[in-house]
C-alpha positions as CSV (number, residue, x, y, z in Angstrom):
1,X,-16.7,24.8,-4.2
2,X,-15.9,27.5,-6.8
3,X,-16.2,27.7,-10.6
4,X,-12.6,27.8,-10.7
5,X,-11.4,24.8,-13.4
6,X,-8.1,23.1,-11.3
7,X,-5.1,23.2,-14.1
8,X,-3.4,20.0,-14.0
9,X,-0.3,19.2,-15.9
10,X,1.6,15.7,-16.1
11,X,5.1,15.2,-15.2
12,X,7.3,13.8,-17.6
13,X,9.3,11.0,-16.5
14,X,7.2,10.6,-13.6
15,X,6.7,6.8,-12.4
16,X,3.2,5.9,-10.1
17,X,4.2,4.2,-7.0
18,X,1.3,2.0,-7.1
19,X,0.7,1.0,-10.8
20,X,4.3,1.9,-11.8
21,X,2.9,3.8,-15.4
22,X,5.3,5.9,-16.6
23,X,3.9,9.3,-17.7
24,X,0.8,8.9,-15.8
25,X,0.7,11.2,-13.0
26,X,-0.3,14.9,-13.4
27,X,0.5,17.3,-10.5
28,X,-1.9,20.4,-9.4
29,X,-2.8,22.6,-6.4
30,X,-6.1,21.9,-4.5
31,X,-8.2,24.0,-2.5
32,X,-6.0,24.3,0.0
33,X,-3.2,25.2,-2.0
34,X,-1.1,21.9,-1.7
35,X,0.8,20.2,-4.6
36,X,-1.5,16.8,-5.0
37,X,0.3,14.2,-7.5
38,X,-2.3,12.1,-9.3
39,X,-2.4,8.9,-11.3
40,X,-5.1,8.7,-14.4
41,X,-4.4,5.0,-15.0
42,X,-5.0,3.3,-11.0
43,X,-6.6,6.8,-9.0
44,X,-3.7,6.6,-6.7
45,X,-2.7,10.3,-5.1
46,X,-0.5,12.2,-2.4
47,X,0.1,15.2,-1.2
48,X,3.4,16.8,-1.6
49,X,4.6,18.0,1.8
50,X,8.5,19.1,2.7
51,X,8.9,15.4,4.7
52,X,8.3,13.8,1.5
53,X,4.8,12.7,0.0
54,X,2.0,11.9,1.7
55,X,-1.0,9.7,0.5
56,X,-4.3,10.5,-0.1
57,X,-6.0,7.1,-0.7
58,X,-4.0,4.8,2.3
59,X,-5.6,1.8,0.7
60,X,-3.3,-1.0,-0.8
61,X,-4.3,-2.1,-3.9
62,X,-5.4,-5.9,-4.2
63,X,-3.5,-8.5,-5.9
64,X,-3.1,-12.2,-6.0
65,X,-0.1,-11.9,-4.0
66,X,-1.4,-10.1,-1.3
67,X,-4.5,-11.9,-0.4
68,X,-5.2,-14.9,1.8
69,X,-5.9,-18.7,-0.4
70,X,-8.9,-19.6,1.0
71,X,-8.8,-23.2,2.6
72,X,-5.1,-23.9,2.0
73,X,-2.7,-23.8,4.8
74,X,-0.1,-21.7,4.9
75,X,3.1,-22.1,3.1
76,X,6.4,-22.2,4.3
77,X,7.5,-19.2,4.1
78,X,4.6,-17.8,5.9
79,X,4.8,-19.9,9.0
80,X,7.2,-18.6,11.9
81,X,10.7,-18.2,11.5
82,X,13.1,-20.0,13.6
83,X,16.5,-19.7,13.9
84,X,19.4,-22.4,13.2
85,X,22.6,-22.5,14.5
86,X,25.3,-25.2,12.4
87,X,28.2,-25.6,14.4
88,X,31.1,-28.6,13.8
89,X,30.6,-31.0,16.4
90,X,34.5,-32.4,16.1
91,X,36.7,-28.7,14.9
92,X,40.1,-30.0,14.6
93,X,39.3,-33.4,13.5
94,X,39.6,-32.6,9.8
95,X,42.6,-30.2,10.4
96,X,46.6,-31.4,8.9
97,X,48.3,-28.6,9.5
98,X,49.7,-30.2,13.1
């Protein structure tokens, strides 16, 4: 690696995807010469490419929200979905306009 100190600079304004800090994320050019974005507050990074940004660190970050209870069953909203269908069983029986 050379001696060469990487300049980083933060981006006003800028929002992390991850943490959602505002004013967190710098932005510099890495050994291969691609823009890298950078949080100081979670770690998270991507690479700036012309598709869009690309990240670094795949890894989602754990939450409550996102992690299994451990010997409860699953809740209602997590079981499968089925689809119902509420149809009228008598159309015209409330109908007065005949």
């Amino acid at each position: 690696m050379s001696d060469a100190k990487i300049k980083k600079r933060f981006i006003a304004g800028a929002v992390c995807p991850r943490c959602s800090e505002m004013d967190k994320l710098t932005m510099y050019l890495d050994a291969q010469q691609q823009q890298v974005r950078e949080c100081v507050r979670c770690g998270y990074q991507d690479v700036m490419t012309d598709s869009g940004p690309r990240k670094i660190n795949a890894e989602e970050i754990t939450t409550r929200v996102n992690q299994p209870r451990i010997g409860e069953t699953p809740l209602a909203h997590e079981d499968e979905i089925q689809v119902v269908s509420i149809i009228d069983p008598n159309p015209g029986a409330q109908r007065r306009d005949h």
